[in-house]
C-alpha positions in Angstrom: 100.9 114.7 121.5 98.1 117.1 119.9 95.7 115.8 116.8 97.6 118.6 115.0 101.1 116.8 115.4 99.7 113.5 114.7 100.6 113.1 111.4 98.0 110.0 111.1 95.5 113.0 110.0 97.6 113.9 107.2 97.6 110.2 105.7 93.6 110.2 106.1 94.1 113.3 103.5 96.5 112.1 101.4 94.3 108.2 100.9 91.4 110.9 101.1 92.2 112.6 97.9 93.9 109.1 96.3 90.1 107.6 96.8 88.8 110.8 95.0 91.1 109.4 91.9 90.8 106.1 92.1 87.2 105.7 92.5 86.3 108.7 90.3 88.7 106.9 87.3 88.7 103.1 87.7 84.8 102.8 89.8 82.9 105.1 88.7 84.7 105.9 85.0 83.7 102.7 83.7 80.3 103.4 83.9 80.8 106.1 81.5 83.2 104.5 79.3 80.3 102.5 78.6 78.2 105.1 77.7 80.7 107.3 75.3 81.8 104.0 73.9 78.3 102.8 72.8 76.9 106.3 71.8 80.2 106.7 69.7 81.1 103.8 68.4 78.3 101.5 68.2 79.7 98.6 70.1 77.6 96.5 71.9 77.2 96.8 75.6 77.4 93.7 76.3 80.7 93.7 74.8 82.0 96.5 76.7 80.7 95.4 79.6 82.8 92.3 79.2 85.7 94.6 79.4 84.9 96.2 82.0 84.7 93.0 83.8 88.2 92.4 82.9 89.3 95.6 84.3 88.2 94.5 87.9 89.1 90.8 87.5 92.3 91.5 86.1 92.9 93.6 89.8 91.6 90.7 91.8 94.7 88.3 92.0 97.3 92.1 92.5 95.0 92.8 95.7 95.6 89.3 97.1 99.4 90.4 96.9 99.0 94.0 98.0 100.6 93.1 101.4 103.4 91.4 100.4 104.0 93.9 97.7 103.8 96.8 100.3 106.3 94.9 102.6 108.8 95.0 99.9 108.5 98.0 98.0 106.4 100.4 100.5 103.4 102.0 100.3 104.5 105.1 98.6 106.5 103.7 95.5 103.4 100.9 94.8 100.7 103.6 95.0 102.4 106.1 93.0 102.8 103.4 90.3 99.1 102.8 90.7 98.3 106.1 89.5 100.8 106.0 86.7 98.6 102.7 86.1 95.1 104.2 85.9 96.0 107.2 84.0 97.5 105.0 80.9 94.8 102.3 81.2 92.1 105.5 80.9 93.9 106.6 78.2 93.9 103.2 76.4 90.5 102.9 76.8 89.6 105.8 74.8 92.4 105.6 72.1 90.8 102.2 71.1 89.6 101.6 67.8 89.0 98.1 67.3 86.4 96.2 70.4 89.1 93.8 71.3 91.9 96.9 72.4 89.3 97.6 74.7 90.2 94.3 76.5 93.9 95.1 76.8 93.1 98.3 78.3 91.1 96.7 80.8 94.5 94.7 82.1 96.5 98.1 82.3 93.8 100.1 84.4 92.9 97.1 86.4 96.5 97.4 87.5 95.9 100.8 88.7 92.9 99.9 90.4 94.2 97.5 92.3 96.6 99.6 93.7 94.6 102.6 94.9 91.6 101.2 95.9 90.0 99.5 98.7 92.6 97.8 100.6 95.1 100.4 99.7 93.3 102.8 101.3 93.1 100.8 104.5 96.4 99.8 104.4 97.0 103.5 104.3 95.2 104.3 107.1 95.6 101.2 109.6 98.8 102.1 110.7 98.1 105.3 112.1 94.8 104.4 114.1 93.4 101.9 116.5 90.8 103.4 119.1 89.8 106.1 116.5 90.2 103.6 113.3 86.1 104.3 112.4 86.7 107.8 112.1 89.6 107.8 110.3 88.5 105.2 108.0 85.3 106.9 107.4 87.2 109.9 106.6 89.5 108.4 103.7 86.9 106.3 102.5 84.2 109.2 101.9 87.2 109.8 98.9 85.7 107.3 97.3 82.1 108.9 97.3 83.4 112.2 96.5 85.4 111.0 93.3 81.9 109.6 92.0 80.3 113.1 92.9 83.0 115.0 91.2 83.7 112.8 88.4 80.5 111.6 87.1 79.0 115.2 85.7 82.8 115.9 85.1 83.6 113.1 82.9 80.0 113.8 81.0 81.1 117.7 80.3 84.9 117.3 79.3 83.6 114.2 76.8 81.2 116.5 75.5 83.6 119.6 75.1 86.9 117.6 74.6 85.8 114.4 73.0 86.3 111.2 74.9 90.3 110.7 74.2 91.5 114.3 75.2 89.0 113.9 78.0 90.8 110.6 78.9 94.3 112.1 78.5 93.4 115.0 80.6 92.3 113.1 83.5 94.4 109.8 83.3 97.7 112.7 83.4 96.0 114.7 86.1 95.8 111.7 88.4 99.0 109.8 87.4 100.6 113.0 88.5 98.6 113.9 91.9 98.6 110.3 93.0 102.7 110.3 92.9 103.2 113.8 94.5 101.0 112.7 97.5 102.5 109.1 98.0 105.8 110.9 97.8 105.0 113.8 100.5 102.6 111.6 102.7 102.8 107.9 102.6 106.3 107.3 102.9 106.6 108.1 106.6 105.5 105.3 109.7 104.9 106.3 112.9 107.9 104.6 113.8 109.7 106.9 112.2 108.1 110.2 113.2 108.3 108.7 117.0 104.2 108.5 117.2 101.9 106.2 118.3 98.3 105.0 116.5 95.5 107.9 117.6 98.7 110.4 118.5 99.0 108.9 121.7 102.3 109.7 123.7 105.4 107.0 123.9 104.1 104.1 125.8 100.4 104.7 126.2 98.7 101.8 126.8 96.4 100.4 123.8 92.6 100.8 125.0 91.2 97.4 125.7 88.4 97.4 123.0 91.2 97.0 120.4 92.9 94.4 121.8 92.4 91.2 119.3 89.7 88.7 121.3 89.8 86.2 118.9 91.8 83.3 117.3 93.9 84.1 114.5 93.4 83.1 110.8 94.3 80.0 109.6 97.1 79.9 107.4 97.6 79.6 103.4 93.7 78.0 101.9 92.6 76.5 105.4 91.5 80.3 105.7 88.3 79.2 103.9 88.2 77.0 106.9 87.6 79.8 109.0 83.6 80.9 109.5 84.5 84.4 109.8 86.1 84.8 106.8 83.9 82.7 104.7 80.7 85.1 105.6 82.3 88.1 105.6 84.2 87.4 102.3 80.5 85.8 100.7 78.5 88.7 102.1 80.1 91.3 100.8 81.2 89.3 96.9 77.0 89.2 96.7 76.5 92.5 97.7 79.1 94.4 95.9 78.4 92.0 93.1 74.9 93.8 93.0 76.6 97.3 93.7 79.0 97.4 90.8 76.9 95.9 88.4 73.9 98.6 89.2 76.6 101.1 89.2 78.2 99.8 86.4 74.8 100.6 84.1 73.4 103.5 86.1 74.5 106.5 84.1 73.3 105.0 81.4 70.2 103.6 82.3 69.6 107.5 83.8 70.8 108.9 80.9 67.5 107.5 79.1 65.2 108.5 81.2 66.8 111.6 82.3 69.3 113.1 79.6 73.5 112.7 79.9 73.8 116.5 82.4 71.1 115.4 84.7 72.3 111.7 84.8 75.6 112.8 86.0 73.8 114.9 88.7 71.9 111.8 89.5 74.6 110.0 90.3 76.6 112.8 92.1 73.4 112.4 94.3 73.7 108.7 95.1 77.7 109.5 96.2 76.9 112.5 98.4 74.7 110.3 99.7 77.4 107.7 100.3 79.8 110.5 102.0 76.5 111.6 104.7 76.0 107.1 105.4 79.4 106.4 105.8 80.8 110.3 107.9 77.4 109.4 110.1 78.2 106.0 110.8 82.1 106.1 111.1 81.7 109.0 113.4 78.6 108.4 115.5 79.1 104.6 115.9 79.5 103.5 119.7 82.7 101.3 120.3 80.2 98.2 121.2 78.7 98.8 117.7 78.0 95.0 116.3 79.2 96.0 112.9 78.2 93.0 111.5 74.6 94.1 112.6 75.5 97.7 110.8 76.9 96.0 107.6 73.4 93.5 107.3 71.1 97.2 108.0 73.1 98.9 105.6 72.7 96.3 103.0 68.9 96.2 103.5 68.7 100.1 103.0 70.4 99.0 99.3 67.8 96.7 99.2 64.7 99.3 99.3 66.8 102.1 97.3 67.3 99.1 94.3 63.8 98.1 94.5 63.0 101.9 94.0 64.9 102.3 90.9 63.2 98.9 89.9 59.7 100.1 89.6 60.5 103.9 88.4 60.6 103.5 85.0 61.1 106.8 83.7 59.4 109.3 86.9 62.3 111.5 87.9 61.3 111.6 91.1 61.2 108.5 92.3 64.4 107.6 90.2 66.4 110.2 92.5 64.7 108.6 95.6 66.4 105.6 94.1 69.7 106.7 93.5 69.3 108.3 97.3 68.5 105.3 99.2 70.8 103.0 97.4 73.6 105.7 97.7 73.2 105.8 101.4 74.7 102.2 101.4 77.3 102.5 99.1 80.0 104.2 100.8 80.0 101.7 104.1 80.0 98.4 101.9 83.9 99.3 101.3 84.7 101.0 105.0 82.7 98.1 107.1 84.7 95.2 106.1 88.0 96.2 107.4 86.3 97.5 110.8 84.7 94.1 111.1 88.4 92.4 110.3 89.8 94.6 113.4 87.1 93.8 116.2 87.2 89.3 115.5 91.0 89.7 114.2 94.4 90.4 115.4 95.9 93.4 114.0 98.0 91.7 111.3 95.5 89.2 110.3 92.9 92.1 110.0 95.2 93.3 106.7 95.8 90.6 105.5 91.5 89.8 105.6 90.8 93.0 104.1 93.3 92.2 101.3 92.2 88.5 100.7 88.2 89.8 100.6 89.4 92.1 98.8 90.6 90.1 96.2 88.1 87.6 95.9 85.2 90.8 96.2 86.4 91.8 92.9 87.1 88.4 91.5 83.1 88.0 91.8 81.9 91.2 91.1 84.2 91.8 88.3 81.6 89.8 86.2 78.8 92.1 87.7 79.2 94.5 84.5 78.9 91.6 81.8 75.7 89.8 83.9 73.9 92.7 84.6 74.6 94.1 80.6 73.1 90.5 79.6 70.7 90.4 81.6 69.7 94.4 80.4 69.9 93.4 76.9 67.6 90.4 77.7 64.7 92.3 79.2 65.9 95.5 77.3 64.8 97.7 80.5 66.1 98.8 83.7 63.2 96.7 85.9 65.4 93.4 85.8 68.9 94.9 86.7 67.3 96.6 90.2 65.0 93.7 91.0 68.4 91.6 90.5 70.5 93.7 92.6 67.9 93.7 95.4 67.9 90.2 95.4 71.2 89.7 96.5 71.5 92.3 98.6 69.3 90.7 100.5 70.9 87.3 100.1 74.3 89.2 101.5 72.3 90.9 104.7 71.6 86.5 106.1 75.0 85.6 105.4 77.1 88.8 106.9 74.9 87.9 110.3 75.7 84.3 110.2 78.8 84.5 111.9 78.7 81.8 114.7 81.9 80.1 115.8 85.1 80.0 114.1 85.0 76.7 112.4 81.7 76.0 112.3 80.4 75.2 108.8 77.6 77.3 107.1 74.0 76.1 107.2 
């Protein structure tokens, strides 16, 4: 069977272009809420920080169920309600006039989050692949980078033309809309039913050895916290996407000031095309050997040197695009790495249900990135403390991702 049968390739551009929504509305568009909300309204940013740290932690205990809830309903009929999800929570979040609303928003397009994000996407994808489960990973996640390129100068321009709320309604329909047509045209097919195999291989192909699970499986129920390679990889990446969302979560802003609102939004289009050229170079050029724990603790070190930059550039332009380019280089790997590191020590169905469950406790943790790093920034009352904090533990999350050791063996 040819790669243009497959139909695998056509579910990498439907969770392609569901990435570009979700990310670009419920990642990146809290970053500007917070912006359009403080320059309109007044309201604190600490406050609207909080919020935002209820949109993400309100998605954290959905993920955990995101198996179990496509195993009942399917894939198709839970994303499409995801995007109903994010386009009313975005909506909500505009239309609110007193700081508390801002809260039950949060719950609403945390729901739509949570089911078009991360492990969505992978559960999208995972199906379909095995041997060539890099690439095609890479592929649907550089969605994710994309929606941040398109809809960080686009969200600035249509609140500036429309005002925030039509903005909001605008987008929020626009997604609610695309997301159901594709999960309706593309996800509700398995390669069962088409008669394919992961890759496109023909009926009965053997799988290649190098994806055959070599490890013990998960523990059941909690005694998974029992298991060392869950417990690092779940830590490792909480710390570091702890210190991603919470930089990200104050970057437009903290540009904006130095920079203006139009060249902030290019700023951070920047740091996510610079996400799409990390994660297309290393999903695609990776050698099957690849240690990807070993990629996951280099790629968190490159955050490391591109937060320290933003750290010390005060106002220079310059060196706060050389910033938002070295950090962005990391970005769009800390959400494809995890599941690829799930496949090589898992078997196949307690890889999904490991991306879910780090998943879920990821944004459980750095759901309260948004809050601590908008207290801390009203502390210090510059930018110095939030990139000196995110490179901290950034570098705390490159030890423990490369402390895998045996299964059961406790951490140091």
């Amino acid at each position: 069977m040819t790669d243009q049968a497959f139909f695998g390739w056509r579910v990498v551009g439907a969770a392609f272009t569901v990435a570009v929504f979700a990310w670009g509305v419920g990642f990146y568009g809290p970053s500007v809420y917070l912006h359009a909300l403080h320059a309109e309204r007044g309201w604190p940013i600490a406050l609207i920080s909080a919020a935002i740290t209820m949109h993400f932690l309100s998605s954290a205990g959905i993920v955990a169920c995101l198996p179990r809830l496509h195993a009942r309903f399917g894939i198709a009929t839970v994303t499409a309600a995801g995007g109903i999800a994010a386009g009313f929570g975005t909506l909500a979040w505009a239309i609110a006039r007193e700081p508390w609303q801002l809260f039950s928003a949060a719950l609403v397009s945390g729901v739509g989050w949570a089911l078009t994000s991360g492990a969505a996407i992978n559960a999208m994808v995972s199906r379909w692949f095995d041997r060539r489960r890099p690439a095609a990973t890479a592929m649907a996640f550089n969605g994710a980078s994309v929606g941040g390129m398109m809809f960080a100068p686009l969200w600035a321009v249509l609140i500036e033309r429309l005002g925030f709320v039509m903005a909001a309604a605008l987008v929020g329909g626009t997604m609610a809309g695309a997301v159901g047509l594709i999960a309706y045209l593309y996800l509700r097919a398995t390669p069962a039913a088409l008669g394919q195999e992961p890759d496109g291989a023909g009926r009965g192909a053997a799988r290649p050895a190098s994806v055959l699970p070599p490890h013990a499986p998960l523990p059941p129920g909690r005694r998974v916290w029992g298991d060392r390679r869950f417990r690092t990889l779940s830590i490792a990446f909480a710390l570091g996407l702890f210190a991603q969302i919470g930089l990200i979560a104050h970057l437009f802003s903290l540009l904006a000031n130095a920079l203006g609102t139009t060249w902030a939004g290019v700023a951070v289009s920047l740091t996510t095309a610079m996400a799409v050229a990390g994660r297309t170079v290393l999903g695609w050029l990776a050698p099957a050997d690849l240690n990807w724990r070993s990629a996951a603790a280099g790629n968190f070190l490159v955050q490391v040197t591109g937060s320290v930059v933003l750290a010390i550039a005060g106002r220079q332009p310059a060196l706060l695009l050389l910033g938002c380019m070295l950090f962005g280089l990391g970005v769009g790997n800390m959400i494809s790495i995890p599941p690829l590191i799930a496949q090589a020590e898992l078997p196949r169905a307690d890889a999904l249900r490991a991306v879910a469950l780090v998943t879920a406790v990821n944004q459980a943790v750095f759901a309260f990135a948004p809050a601590a790093f908008g207290l801390l920034r009203e502390a210090t009352c510059n930018g110095f403390a939030v990139g000196a904090a995110a490179s901290l533990l950034q570098a705390a999350a490159a030890w423990v991702v490369s402390r895998r050791g045996s299964e059961t063996s406790p951490l140091p």
